[in-house]
N, C-alpha and C positions, 0 to 999 in steps of 0.2 A: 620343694616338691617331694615331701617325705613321704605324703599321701598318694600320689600315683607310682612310686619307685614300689612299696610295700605292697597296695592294691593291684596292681598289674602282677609281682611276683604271684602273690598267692592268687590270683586266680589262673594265672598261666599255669601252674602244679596243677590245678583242679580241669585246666582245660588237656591238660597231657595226661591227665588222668582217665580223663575218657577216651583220648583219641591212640591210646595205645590199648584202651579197654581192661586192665588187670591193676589196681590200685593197693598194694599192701596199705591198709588203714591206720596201722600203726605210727609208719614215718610222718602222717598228718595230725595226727592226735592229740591234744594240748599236754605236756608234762610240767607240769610245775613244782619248782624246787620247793624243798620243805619249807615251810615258813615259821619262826614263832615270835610270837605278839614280844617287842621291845616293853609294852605297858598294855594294860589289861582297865578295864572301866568305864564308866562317862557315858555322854549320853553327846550325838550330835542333830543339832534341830536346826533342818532346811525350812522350804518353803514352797508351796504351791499355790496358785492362783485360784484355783477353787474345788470344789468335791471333785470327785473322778467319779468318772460315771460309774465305775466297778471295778472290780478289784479281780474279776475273773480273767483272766489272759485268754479265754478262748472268745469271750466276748466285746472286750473293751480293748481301744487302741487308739484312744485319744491322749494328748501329751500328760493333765492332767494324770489319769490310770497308771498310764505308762511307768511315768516316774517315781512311781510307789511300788505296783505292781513286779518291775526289776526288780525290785529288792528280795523280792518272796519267790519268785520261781526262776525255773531253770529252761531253756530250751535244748532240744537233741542235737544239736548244733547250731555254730558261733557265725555271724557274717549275715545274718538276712537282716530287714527292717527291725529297729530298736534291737538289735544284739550284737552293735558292733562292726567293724571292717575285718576284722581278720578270721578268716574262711579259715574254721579247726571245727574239733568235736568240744561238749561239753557236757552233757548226760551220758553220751555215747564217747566210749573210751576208744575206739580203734572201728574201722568199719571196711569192710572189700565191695567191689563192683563184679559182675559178670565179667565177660569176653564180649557179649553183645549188647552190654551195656542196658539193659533191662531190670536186672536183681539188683540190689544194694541191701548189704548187708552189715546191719551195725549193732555191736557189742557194746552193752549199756557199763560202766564203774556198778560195782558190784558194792552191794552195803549201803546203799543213798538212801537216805531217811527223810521221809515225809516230817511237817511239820510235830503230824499225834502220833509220832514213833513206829508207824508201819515203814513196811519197806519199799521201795522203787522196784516197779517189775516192767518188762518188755510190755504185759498188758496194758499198764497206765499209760505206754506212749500209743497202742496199738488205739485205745479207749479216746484218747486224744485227738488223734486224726482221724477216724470215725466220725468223730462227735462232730468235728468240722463239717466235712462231708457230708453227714446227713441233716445240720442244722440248716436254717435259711437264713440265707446271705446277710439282713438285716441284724443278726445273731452274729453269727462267724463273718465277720471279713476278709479272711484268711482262705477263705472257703474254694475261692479260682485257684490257687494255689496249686489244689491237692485234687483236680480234674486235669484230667487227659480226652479232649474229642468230646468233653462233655460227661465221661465217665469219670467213675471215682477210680484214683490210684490203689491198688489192693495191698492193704499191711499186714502182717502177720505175726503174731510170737513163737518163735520156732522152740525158745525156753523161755526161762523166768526173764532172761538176760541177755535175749537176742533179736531184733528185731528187721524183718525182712519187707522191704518195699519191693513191690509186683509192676515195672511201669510198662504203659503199651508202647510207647518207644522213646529212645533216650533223651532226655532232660538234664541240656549242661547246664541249666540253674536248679535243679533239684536239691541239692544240698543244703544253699540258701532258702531257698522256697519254702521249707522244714523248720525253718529257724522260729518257731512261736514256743509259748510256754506251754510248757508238759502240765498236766492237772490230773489229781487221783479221782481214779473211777471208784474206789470202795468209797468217796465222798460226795463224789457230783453226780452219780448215775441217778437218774430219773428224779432232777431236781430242775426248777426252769431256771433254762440259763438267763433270763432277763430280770426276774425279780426273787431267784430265790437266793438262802442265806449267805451262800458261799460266795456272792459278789461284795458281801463287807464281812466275812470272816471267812477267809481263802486259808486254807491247807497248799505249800507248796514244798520243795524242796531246799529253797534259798537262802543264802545264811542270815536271813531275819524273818521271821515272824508276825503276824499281825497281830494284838492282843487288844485294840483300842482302838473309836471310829468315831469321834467325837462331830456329828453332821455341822461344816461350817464354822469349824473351830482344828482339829488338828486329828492326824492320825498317826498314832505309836506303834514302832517295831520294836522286838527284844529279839535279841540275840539268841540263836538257835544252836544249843548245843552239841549238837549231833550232825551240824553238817557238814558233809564230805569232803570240805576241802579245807576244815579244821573249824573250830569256833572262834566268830569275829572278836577282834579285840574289844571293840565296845562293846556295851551291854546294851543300847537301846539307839535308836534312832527316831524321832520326829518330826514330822511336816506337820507346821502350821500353815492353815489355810492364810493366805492374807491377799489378798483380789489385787491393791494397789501398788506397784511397785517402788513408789516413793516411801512407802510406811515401807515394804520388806527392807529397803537398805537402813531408817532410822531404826528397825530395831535390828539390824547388823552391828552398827555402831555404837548399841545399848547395850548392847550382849544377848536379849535375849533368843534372835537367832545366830548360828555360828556359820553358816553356806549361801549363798547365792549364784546360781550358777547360771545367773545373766543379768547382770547389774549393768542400766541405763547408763547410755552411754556420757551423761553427763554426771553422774555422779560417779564416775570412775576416778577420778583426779584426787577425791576424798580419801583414796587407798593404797593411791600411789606414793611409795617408798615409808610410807608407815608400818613399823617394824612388828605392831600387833596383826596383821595381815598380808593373806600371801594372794598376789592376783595372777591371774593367769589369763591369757590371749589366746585364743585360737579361734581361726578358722570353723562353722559347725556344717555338720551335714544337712541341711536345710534348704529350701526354695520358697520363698515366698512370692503368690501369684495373684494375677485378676481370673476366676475362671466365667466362663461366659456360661449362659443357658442355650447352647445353638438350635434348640427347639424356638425359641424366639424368634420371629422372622427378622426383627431388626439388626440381627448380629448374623446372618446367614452369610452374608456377602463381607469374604476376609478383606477388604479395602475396608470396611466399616472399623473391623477389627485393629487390622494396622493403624489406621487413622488415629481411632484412640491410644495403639502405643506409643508413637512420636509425640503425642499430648503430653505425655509425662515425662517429665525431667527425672529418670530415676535416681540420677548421682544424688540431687539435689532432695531428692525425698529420702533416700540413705541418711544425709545430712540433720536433717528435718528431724523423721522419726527415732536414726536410731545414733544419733550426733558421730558420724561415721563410721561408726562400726558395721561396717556391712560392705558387701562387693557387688555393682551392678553384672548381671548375672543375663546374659548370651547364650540360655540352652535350654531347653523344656528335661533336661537331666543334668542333676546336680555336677559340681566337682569334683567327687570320691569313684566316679565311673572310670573306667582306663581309659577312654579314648577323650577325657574332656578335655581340651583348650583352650584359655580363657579369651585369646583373640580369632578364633575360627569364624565363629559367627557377629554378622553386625547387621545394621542398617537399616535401624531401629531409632535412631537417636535421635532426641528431640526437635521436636520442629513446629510449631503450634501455628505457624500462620501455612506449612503446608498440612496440617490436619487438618484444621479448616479447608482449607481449596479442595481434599479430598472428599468431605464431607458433602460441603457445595457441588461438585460432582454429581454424588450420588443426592440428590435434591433432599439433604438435611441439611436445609438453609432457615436463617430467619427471615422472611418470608414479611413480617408485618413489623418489624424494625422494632420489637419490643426487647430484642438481646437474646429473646430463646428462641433455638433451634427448632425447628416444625416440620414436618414432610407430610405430603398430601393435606396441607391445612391443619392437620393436630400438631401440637406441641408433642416433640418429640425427646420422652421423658424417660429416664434409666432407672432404675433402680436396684442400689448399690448395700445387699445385706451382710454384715459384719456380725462378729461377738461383740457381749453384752463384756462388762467386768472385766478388763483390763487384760483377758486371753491372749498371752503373746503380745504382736505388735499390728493384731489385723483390724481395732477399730481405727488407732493412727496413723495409720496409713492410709486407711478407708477414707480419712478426714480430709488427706493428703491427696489421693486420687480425687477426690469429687471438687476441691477446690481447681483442681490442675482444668477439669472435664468442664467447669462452669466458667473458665476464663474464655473456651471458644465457644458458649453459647449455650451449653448441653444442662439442659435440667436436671439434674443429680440429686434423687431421694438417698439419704442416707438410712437404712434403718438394722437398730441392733440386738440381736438377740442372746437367750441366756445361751453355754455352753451346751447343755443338756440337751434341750430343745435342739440346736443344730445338729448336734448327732443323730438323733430320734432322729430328725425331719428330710437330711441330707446324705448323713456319711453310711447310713443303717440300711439301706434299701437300694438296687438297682433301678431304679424306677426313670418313666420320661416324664412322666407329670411334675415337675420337681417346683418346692414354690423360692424361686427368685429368677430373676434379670440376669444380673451379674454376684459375684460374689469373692470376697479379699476370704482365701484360704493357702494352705499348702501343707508342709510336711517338715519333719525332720527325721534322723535317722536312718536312711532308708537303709542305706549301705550300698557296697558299690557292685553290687548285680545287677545290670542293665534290665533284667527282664522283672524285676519289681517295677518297671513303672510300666508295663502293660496293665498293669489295673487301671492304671490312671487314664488309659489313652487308646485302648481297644474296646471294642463294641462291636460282640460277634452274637447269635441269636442264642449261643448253649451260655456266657457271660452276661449278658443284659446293660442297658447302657451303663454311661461311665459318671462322672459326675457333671462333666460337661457338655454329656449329650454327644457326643464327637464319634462321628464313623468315617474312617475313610478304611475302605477296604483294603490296598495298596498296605499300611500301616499295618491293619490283623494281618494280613497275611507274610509279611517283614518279621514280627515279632513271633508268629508261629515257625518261622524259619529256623532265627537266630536257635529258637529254645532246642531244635535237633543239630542245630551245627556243633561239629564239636572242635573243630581247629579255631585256637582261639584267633587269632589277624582275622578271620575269614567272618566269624562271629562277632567281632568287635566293628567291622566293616559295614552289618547291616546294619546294625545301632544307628552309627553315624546317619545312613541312607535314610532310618529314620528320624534319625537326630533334624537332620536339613527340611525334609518332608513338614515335619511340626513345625517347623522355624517359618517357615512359609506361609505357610495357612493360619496361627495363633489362634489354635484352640482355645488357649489359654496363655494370659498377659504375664511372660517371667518378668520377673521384677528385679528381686537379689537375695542373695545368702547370707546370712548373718555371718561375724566375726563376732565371736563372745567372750567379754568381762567376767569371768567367775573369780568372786571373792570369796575365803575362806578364814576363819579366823587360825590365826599363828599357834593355838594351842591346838590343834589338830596335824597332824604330820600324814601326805596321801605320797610319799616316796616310792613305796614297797602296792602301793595301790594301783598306782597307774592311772592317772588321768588321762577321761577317752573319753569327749563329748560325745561319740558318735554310738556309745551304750545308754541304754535309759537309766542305768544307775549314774551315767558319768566316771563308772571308774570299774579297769578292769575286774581289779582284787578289792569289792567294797569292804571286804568280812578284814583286811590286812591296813586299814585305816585305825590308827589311833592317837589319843590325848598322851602328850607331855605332862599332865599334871592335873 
């Protein structure tokens, strides 16, 4: 329980930090011992599954971006979604709170240099969450974040080097909520965030650089000599694209790549105790789910919903897709939250012949003895949209789910599309009109601030819907609660109240959390780096990773 002992510490600081209202920012602020490179050189070449939609951090936030994107910028602080668990500063060197909990003020490291040698100023963060805020939602996804009541949170640079947030009332997830990549205004300003150049040649502050974007073949990082937390011991970093995950592990084994940082769970056995390679097991921050279109009238009624979750054997699809690496998963929020327990919630568990009897019930029966399901005389037919190109593990599972759904009768369209397209189509826009049925999605990274998954699961009129379509009032008004409470029991209390609330109703079908295989070849050393699934680099100190030889 390493992860709730450390996650609960540091946010209980952060919840006494509001609740006594005066925060010296210093005692929270990351110090990190001097560091120097044991060996200097070389180059390490991962892997991604395919283009990233962009390489802009105010715009893209899909896993593919994500994982590249780490590498090149910086956020103003550490603990929100893709920046880790542990609630510190990271642009921002020290930072204070008012008395009424309204002002926050934070003092950027002084000297951070952009990729083309300019300097990091208060304005580039100020230019940052701006840009958010006034972008549309399909742009910034970030975008709910940085509104209060509907209004924009007000930032300001008081200097080069200091930067002041205005809220209209306190925000004990504010800190994390911040957590996204900082981007230079004397670069982006009045360029389109959707297609112009800086989504495949980004300027950030990170200890690598983009210098190479080779479309569907691989994208190269060099090493940035000027960044603030010293120059990486490597000189380059590469992701080749490679879609299928059976070729990423044969060219692990060839050499031609050196990382994978989530090797099937059946080719795991090929690395185990072989002295050319170091594996490493953890638990990830992740949820993988069914989410419903509750605009659908077929899925309105949660008995429809439940029905299809006892359908599914999820142990037994753990087994299936990801040969068990994975934890059947009891909560519409992950395990890295403080209040999670993995036996709290149940009663859910498989049962296909009482899905059935539910289903029958609500008169989706087969009706004319042909084996599929019908109500009111139609065949009553789902359709079940996935990634195209081997995205994670959401077409196998999707394969998995629709096999499970056709053994009590249920007509299961499978159909998959490319990655891009599903961003466009789904994750880019708050919209009701959405085109799917149902849909195998989820997340990773989130971190363990409960109120990142109000995106997920609130639907208020100044917000717009969610991806699932899902309002329950009861729910916005819980999550508007928690976000001004500031005693943490008391705030960690509503979670839960929501916690149960979504367990009830299954907005959306939790499944399980990954447990991940990452292999590494033996001539790299990540000691001094720090492995942490739970950052989109995977590791805290990526610039302090280096070759043996």
């Amino acid at each position: 329980m390493r992860f709730a002992k450390r996650f609960g510490f540091m946010l209980l600081i952060m919840s006494m930090a509001l609740t006594t209202l005066a925060l010296p920012g210093a005692a929270l602020a990351q110090e990190d011992a001097a560091f120097t490179c044991p060996a200097t050189g070389g180059t390490l070449i991962t892997t991604i599954t395919d283009d990233p939609v962009s390489l802009n951090g105010i715009y893209a936030n899909d896993g593919a971006s994500v994982s590249v994107l780490s590498w090149v910028f910086n956020p103003l602080t550490l603990g929100g979604e893709n920046w880790g668990t542990n609630i510190t500063g990271d642009l921002a060197e020290s930072w204070e709170i008012s008395e009424d909990g309204l002002t926050w003020t934070f003092h950027l490291h002084q000297g951070v240099k952009w990729h083309d040698g300019e300097e990091l100023t208060a304005d580039d963060v100020v230019f940052s969450f701006n840009l958010i805020q006034t972008s549309e939602e399909e742009i910034a996804p970030f975008r709910p974040r940085f509104l209060q009541n509907g209004e924009p949170i007000q930032f300001d640079a008081a200097d080069d080097y200091t930067v002041v947030a205005t809220l209209q009332e306190p925000n004990a997830s504010f800190f994390t909520d911040i957590s996204v990549p900082i981007v230079p205004r004397h670069v982006l300003e009045g360029q389109d965030l959707r297609e112009g150049p800086f989504n495949r040649a980004p300027i950030g502050t990170g200890p690598f650089k983009v210098v190479e974007w080779v479309t569907g073949e691989s994208i190269t990082l060099e090493a940035f000599d000027d960044y603030f937390r010293g120059r990486p011991c490597l000189d380059r970093v590469i992701f080749k694209i490679i879609p299928d995950e059976d070729s990423q592990v044969n060219a692990l084994l060839t050499g031609e790549i050196d990382l994978i940082l989530n090797v099937p769970g059946a080719q795991v056995a090929r690395f185990e105790n072989n002295p050319d390679y170091n594996l490493i097991i953890a638990e990830y921050d992740s949820l993988f789910q069914i989410f419903f279109n509750l605009e659908r009238e077929q899925f309105k009624d949660p008995q429809v919903r439940k029905a299809l979750m006892i359908a599914i054997d999820r142990q037994a699809l753990i087994d299936t897709v990801r040969q068990g690496y994975g934890v059947v998963h009891n909560s519409h929020f992950d395990h890295v939250v403080p209040f999670f327990e993995p036996d709290k919630l149940g009663g859910y568990d498989y049962n296909p012949e009482l899905a059935g009897q539910m289903l029958d019930d609500l008169g989706i029966t087969d009706s004319d003895g042909d084996g599929i399901r019908d109500k009111d005389s139609e065949p009553w037919v789902v359709n079940l949209l996935s990634f195209a190109g081997g995205f994670r593990d959401y077409a196998d599972y999707g394969q998995v789910v629709q096999a499970y759904w056709q053994d009590i009768g249920i007509q299961v369209e499978l159909e998959l599309r490319d990655l891009a397209t599903m961003v466009e189509q789904i994750y880019q826009e708050r919209i009701v009109d959405k085109p799917f049925d149902l849909l195998t999605s989820g997340w990773g990274v989130i971190g363990p601030e409960p109120n990142s998954y109000a995106n997920f699961y609130m639907w208020t009129d100044a917000l717009g819907p969610n991806i699932e379509n899902y309002r329950n009032e009861k729910v916005n008004e819980l999550f508007e609660q928690a976000r001004v409470t500031t005693d943490f029991d008391a705030r960690m209390a509503i979670y839960e109240e929501i916690e149960a609330i979504l367990w009830d109703e299954l907005p959306t079908l939790p499944l399980y959390h990954e447990t991940r295989p990452a292999v590494m070849s033996s001539l790299f050393v990540i000691d001094d780096a720090v492995f942490d699934s739970s950052i989109g680099t995977s590791f805290v100190h990526p610039e302090r990773i280096y070759m043996t030889e």
